[in-house]
C-alpha positions in Angstrom: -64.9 -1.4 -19.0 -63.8 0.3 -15.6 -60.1 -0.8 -16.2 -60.5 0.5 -20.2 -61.6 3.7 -18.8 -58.6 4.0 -16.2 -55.7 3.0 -18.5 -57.3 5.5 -21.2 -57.3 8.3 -18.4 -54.0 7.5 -17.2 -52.6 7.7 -20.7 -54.1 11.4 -21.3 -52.8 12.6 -17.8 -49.4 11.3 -18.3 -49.5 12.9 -22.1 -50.8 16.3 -20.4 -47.6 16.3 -18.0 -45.4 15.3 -20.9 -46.8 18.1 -22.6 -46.2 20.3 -19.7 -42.7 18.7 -18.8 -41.6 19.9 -22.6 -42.7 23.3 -22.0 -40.5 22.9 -18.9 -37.5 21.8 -21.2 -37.9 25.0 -23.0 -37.4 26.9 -20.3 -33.6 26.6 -20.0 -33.2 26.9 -23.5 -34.8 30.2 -24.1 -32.7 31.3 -21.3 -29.9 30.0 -22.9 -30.7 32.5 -26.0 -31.6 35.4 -23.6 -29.1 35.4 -21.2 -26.0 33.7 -23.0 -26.8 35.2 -26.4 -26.5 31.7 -27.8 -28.7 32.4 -30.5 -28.4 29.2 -32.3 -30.3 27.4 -29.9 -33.6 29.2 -31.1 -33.9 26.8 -33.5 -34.2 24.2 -30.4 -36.9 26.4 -29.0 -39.0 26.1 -31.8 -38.7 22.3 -32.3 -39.5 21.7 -28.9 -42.8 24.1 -29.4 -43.8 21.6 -32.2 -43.5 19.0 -30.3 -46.1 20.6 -28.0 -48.3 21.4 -31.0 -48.4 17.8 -31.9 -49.1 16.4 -28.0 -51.6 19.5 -27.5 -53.5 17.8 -30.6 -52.9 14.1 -30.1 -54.2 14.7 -26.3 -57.2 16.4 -27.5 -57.8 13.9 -29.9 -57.9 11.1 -27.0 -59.7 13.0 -24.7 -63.0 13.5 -26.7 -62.8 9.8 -27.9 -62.8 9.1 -24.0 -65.9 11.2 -23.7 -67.4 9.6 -26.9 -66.8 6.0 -25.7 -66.7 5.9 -21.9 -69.0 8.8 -21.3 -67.3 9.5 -18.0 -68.9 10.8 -14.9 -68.0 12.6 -11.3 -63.8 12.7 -10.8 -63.0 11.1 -13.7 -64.9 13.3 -16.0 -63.9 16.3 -13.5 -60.2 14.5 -14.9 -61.0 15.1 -19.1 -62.4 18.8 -18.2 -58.7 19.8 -16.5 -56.9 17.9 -19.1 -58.4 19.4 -22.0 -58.5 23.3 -20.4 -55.0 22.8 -19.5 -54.5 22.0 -22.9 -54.6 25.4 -24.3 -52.9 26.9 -21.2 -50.1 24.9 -21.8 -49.7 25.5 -25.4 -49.7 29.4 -25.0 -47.2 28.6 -22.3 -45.1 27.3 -25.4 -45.6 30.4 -27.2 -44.6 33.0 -24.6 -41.0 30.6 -24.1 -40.6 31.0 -28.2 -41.1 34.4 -27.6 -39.1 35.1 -25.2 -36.0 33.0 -27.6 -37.2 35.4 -30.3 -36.5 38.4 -28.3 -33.4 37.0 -26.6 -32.0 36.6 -30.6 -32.8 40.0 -31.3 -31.0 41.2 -28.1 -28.2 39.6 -29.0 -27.6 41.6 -32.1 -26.2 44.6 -29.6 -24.4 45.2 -26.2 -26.5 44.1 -23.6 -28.4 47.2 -21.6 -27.7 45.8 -18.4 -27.3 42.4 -16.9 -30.7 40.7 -16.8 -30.8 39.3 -13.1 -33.9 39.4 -12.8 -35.2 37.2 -15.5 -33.4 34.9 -14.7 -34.6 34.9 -11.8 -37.7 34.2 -13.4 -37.1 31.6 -15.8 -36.3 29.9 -12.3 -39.3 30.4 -10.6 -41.0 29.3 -13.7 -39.3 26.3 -13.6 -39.8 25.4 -10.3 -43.3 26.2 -10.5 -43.7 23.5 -13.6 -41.9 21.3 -11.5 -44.2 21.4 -8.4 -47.4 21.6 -10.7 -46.6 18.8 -13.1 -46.1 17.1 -9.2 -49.2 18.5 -7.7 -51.5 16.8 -10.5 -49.3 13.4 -11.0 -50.0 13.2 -7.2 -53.9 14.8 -7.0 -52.6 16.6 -4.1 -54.0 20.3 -3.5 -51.9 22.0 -1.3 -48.9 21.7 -3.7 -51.4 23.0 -6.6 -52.0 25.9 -4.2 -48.3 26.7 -3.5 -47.7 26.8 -6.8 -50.7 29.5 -7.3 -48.1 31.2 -4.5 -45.1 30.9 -6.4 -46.8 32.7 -9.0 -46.9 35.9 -7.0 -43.0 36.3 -7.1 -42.7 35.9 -11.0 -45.5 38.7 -10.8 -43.5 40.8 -8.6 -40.0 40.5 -10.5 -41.8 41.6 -13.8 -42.7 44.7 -11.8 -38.9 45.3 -10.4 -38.1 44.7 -14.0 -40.9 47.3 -15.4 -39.3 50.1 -12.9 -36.0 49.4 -13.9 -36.6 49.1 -17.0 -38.4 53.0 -17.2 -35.3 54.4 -15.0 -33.3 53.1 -18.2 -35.2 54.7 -20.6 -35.8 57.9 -19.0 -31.9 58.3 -18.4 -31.4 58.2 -22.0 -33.8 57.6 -24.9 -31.2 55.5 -27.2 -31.8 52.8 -24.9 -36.1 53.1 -24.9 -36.1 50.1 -27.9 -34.3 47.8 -25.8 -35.8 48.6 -22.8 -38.9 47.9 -24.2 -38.3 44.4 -26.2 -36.8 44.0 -22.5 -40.1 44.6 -21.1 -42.1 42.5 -23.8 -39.7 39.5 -22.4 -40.6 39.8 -19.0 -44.0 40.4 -19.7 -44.3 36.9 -21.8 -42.3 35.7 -18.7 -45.2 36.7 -16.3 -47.7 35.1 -19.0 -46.2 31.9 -18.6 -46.7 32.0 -14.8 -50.2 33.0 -15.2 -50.8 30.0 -17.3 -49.6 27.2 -15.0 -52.3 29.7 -11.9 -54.6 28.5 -14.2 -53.9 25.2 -14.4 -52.9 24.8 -10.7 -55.9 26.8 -9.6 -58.2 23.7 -11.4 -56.4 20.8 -9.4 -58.8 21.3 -6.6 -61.9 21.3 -8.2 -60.7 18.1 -9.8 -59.8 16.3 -6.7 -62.3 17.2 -4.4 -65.4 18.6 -6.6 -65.7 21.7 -5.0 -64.6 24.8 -6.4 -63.1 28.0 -4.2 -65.6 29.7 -2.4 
């Protein structure tokens, strides 16, 4: 019964950091749309988000039958409880990258206001932080789950250098206010993302040792 449990909780972790990973696969793409106006590849954004629909549900699925059948206790119930909050966290994560491919397509329509170092920038961070989180839980270690809660606090401050930029822009001349804003709804889905794998990083401890922040 012990080794049932274990195989059925290894399978939902390793479907959560699929999950995560295609979020992570996203990533680029959306950039791709944003920063090399290759607006075709939106379509690719949106497949992949699917995908994460259909894992988000499958996982979910699995998770309650391992509550139903094993009726798990201690860590490994600790286990279901991050897998199925993450869930959500991850899926909105998908949503904010389609987004952001939305708004990169619509961008594309016009001359670009300026070049967009800064997200970038971010879509890097972001995927270095998926990387290091999808790490932190495959490996149950902490302190990467808490650098990753770090990286978080530069994707926060580039959305703000972005924001002040962004109102220089549109104070200079108010033909460029629409952009700048759709700008700032990109970076601001940008910093969403981030604030979605806190969430999930800031649960790896609790998991792993029981106790929660104090």
């Amino acid at each position: 019964m012990r080794e049932a449990l274990e195989n059925d909780l290894r399978a939902v972790l390793n479907g959560a950091l699929n999950m995560l990973g295609t979020v992570e696969r996203m990533l680029p793409v959306a950039g791709d749309v944003l920063l090399r106006e290759n607006v075709e590849r939106l379509a690719e954004v949106k497949a992949l988000d699917r995908e994460v629909d259909a894992q988000e549900a499958q996982i979910e699925a699995e998770c309650l039958r391992i509550i139903a059948l094993h009726q798990p206790v201690a860590r490994d119930l600790r286990m279901v409880a991050l897998i199925l909050k993450s869930l959500s966290d991850i899926e909105r994560m998908g949503d904010y990258v389609v987004h952001v491919a939305e708004d990169g397509a619509e961008l594309a329509q016009a001359p670009a206001l300026k070049r967009y170092v800064n997200l970038s920038r971010m879509l890097d961070r972001l995927g270095e932080m998926s990387q290091n989180l999808r790490t932190a839980i495959a490996d149950r270690d902490v302190a990467r789950a808490e650098a990753t809660v770090q990286m978080d606090d530069e994707v926060d401050d580039l959305y703000e250098q972005i924001q002040r930029e962004l109102v220089t822009y549109m104070l200079e001349d108010p033909r460029n206010i629409s952009k700048a804003l759709m700008l700032m709804r990109v970076g601001r889905s940008l910093e969403r993302v981030g604030d979605h794998m806190e969430n999930i990083s800031e649960r790896v401890r609790y998991w792993v040792t029981g106790q929660r922040e104090g």
